[in-house]
C-alpha positions as CSV (number, residue, x, y, z in Angstrom):
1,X,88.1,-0.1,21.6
2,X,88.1,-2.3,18.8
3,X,88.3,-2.4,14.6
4,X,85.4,-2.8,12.2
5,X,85.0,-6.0,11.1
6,X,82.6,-5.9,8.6
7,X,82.3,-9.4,8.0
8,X,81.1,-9.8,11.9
9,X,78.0,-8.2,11.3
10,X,77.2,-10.1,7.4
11,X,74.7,-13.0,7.5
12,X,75.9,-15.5,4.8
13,X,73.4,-16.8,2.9
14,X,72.3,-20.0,4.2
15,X,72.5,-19.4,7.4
16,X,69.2,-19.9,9.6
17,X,69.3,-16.4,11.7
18,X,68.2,-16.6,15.7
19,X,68.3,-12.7,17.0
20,X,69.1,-14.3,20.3
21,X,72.7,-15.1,19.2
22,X,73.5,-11.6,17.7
23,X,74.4,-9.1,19.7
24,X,72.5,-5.5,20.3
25,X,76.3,-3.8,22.0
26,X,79.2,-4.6,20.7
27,X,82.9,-3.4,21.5
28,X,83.5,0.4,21.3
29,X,84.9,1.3,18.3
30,X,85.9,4.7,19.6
31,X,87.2,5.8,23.1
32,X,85.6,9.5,22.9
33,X,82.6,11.5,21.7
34,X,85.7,13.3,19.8
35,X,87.4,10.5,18.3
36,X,83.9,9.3,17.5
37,X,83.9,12.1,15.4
38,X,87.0,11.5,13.8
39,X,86.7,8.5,12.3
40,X,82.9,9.5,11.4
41,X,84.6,12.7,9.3
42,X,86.8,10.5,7.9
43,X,84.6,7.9,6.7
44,X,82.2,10.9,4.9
45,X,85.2,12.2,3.7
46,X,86.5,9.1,1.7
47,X,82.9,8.0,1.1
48,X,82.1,11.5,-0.6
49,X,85.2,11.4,-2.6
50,X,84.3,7.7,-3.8
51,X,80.8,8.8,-4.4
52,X,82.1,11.2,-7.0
53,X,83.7,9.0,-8.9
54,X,81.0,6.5,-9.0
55,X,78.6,9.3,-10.2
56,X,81.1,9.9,-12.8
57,X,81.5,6.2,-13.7
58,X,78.0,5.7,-14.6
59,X,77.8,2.1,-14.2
60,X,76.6,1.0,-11.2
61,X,73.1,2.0,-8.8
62,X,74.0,1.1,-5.6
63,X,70.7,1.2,-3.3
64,X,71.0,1.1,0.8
65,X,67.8,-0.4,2.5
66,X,67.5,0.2,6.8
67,X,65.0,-1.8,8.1
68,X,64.8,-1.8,12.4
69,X,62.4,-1.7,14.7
70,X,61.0,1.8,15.8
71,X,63.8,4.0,18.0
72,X,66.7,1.8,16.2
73,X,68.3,4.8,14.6
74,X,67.7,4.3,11.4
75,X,67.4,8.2,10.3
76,X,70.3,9.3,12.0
77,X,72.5,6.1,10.9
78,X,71.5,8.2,7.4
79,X,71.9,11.5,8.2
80,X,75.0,11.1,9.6
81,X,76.7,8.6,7.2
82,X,75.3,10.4,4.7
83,X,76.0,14.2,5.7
84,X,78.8,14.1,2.8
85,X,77.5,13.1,-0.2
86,X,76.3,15.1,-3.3
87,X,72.6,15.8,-3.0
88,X,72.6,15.2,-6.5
89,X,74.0,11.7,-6.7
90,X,71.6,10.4,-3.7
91,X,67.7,10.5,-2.9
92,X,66.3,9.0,0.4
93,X,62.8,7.3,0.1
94,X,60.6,6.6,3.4
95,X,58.1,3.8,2.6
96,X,54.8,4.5,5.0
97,X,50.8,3.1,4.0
98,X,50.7,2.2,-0.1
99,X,48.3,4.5,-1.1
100,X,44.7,3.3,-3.2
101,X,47.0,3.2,-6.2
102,X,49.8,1.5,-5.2
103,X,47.8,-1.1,-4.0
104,X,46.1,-1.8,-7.3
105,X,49.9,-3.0,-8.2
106,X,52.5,-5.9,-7.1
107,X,54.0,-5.6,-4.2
108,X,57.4,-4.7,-5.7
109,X,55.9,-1.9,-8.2
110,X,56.2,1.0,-5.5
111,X,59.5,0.5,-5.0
112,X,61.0,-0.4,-7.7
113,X,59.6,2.9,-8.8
114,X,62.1,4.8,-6.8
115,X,65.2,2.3,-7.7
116,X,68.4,4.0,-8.4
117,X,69.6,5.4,-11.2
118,X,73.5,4.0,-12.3
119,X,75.9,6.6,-11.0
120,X,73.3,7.2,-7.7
121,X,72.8,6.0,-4.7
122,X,69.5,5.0,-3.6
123,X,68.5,4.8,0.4
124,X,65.0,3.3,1.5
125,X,64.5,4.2,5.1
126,X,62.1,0.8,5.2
127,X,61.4,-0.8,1.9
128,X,60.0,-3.9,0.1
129,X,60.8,-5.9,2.3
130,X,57.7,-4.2,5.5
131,X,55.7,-6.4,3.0
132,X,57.6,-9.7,4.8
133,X,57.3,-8.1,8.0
134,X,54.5,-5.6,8.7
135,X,52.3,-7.6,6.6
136,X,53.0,-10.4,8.3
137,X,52.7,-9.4,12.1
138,X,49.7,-7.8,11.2
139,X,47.8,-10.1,8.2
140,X,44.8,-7.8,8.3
141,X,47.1,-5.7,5.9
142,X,47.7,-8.5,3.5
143,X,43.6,-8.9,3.2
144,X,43.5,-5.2,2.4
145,X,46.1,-6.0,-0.7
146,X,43.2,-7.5,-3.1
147,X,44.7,-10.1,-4.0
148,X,43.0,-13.3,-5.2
149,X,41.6,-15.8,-2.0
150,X,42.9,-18.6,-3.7
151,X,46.5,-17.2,-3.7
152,X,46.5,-16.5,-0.1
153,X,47.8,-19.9,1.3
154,X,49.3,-19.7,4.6
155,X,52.7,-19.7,4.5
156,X,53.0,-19.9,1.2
157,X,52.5,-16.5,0.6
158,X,55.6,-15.7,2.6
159,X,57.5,-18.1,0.6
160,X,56.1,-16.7,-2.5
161,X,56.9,-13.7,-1.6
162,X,61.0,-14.3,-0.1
163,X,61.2,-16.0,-3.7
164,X,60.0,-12.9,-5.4
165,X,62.6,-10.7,-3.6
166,X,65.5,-12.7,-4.2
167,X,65.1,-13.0,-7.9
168,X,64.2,-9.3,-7.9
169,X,67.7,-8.6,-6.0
170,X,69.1,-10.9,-8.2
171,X,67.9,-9.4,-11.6
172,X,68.9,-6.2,-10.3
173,X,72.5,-7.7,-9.3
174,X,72.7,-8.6,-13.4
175,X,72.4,-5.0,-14.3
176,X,74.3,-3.3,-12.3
177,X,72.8,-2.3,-8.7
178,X,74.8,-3.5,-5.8
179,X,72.4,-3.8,-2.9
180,X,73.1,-3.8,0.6
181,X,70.5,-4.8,3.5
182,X,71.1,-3.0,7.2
183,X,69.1,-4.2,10.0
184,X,69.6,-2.0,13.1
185,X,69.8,-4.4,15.7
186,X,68.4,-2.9,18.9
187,X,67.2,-4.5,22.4
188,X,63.8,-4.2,23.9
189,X,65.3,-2.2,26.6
190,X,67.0,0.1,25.0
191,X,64.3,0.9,22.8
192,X,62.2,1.1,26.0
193,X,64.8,3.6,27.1
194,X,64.5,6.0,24.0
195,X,61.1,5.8,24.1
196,X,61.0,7.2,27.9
197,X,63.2,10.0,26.3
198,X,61.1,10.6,23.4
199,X,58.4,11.8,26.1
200,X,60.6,13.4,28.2
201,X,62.0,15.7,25.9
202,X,59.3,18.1,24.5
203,X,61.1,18.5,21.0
204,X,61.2,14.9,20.7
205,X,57.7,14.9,21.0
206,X,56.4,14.7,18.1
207,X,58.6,10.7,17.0
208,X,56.2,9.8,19.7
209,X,52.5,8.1,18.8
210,X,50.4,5.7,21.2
211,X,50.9,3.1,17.8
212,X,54.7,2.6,18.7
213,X,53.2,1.6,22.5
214,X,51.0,-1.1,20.0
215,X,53.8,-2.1,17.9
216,X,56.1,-3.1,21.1
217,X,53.5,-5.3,22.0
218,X,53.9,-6.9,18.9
219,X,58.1,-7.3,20.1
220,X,58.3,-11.3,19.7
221,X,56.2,-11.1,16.6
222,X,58.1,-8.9,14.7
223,X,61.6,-10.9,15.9
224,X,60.2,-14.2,14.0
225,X,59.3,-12.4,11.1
226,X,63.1,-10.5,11.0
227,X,64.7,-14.0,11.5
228,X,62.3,-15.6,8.6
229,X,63.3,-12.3,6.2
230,X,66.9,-12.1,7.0
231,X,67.4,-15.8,7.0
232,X,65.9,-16.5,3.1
233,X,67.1,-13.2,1.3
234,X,70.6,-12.4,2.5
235,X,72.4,-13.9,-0.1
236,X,75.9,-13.7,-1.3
237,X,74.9,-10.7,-3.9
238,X,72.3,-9.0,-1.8
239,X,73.9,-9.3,2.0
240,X,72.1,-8.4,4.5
241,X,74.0,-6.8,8.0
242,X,73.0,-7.2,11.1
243,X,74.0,-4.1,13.4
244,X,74.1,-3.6,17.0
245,X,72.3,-0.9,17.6
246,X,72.2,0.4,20.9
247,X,75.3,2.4,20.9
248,X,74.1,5.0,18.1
249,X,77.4,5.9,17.6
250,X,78.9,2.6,17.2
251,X,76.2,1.3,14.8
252,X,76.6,4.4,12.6
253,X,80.7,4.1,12.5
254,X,80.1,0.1,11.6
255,X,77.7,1.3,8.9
256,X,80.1,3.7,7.3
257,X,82.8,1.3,6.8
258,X,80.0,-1.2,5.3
259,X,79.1,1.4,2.6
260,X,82.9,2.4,2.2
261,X,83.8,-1.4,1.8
262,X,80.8,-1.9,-0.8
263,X,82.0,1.6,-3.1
264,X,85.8,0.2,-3.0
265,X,84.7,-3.2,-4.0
266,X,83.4,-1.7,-7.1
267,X,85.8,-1.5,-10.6
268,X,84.9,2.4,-10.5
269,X,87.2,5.0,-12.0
270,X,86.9,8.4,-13.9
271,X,86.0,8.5,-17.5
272,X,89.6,8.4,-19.7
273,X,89.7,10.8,-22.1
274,X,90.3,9.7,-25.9
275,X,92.4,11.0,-27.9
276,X,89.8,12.7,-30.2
277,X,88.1,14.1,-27.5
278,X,91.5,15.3,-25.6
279,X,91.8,17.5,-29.0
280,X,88.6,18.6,-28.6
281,X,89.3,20.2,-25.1
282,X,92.8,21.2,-26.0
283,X,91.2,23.6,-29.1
284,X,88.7,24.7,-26.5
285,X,91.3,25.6,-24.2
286,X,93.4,27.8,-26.5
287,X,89.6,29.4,-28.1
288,X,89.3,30.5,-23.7
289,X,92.9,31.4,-23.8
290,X,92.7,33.7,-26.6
291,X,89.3,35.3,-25.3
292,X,91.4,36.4,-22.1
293,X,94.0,37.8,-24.2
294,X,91.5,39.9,-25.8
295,X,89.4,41.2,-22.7
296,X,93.1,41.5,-21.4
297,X,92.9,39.4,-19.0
């Protein structure tokens, strides 16, 4: 059994990313399915209390992106981690086919439609960044974006695009949203493995689409493109993480402490009360105190 290291899993920002040298199982952070639980509850517990006070704090937007390959875990990792916090405080956006519209835009415009509010937490199960991915395993998509021919030059476009991100994450950095990038890192094997159960299992069913069988075939593809991403936009503002994902349970513990260590790294703190506005509640106090004397109460 070993600690959470959170720096073991952050890509600093320079460094040229092969997948081949990160690992997809790591060291079991718990011993049992109960002390699994354990530190899970105890994570949610502290992150919800921390969650409160940055919703009350109303400074900072702090927006979670998961990007993985299909079967990674990626909507458990956020139910799970997430199973605490104040529906109020947190919205969850899935990023599938722009729509007719959204294609008439940027490629940023659709998400940066659904940013965070300060005092929220934003989560994009997938996000901006399929556009560096996706798009780029499949370039039929990119054709489809209507943008001019003569901006469509090979790689450039990627560059273009890595260059548009960072100064996006950057820009957001200045005014207040801390942004942290989670890549579930999962094997082909394992994913083949979840995929057999996703047949298997009649109520899992339905997570299961002869596309996925398509995308798989796309596996070394799809690699490149993560290495490209990950290597030119995790900087030292907008990190990116890289997860080993085929223990589910593992990868969500490492991904708790991640978003625990990001909330305590923030200057967050309650509101103080001025002394005008401590009057203010102390002559409302003694108005409800003499309204109970009266129903005699």
């Amino acid at each position: 059994m070993g600690d959470i290291r959170i720096k073991d899993f952050r890509v600093q920002e320079g460094r040229k990313v092969s997948l081949n040298e990160w690992p997809t199982r790591t060291s079991k952070i718990y011993s049992s399915k109960e002390q699994y639980r354990e530190i899970l509850k105890k994570h949610v517990e502290e992150l919800s209390e921390l969650q409160r006070i940055h919703y009350a704090d109303n400074r900072y937007a702090v927006l979670l992106i998961f990007q993985a390959m299909d079967a990674a875990g990626k909507d458990g990792a956020i139910r799970h981690v997430m199973s605490g916090i104040n529906p109020q405080g947190c919205q969850v956006f899935s990023f599938k086919h722009p729509s007719p519209r959204e294609l008439d835009h940027d490629f940023l415009w659709r998400t940066n439609c659904s940013l965070p509010e300060r005092g929220k937490i934003g989560i994009f199960n997938r996000s901006y960044y399929e556009e560096v991915l996706i798009v780029r395993v499949h370039p039929e998509i990119l054709m489809s974006q209507q943008i001019p021919e003569d901006l469509l030059n090979g790689e450039d476009v990627w560059k273009d695009r890595f260059r548009s991100i960072n100064n996006m994450e950057h820009h957001l950095y200045h005014n207040g949203t801390r942004i942290v990038k989670f890549f579930l890192h999962l094997s082909r094997e394992e994913q083949r493995q979840r995929f057999l159960r996703r047949i298997d299992s009649p109520e899992k069913n339905w997570k299961f689409s002869i596309a996925d069988i398509e995308e798989r075939k796309c596996w070394n593809r799809y690699m490149a493109a993560y290495e490209d991403c990950i290597s030119e936009t995790s900087t030292e503002r907008a990190p990116w993480y890289i997860v080993p994902a085929d223990d589910k349970k593992n990868a969500r513990l490492i991904v708790s402490k991640i978003i625990l260590e990001t909330f305590l790294s923030l200057n967050m703190s309650y509101p103080e009360t001025g002394k005008e506005r401590r009057q203010e509640l102390l002559k409302i106090r003694e108005l409800l105190v003499q309204e109970g004397k009266i129903d005699g109460l």
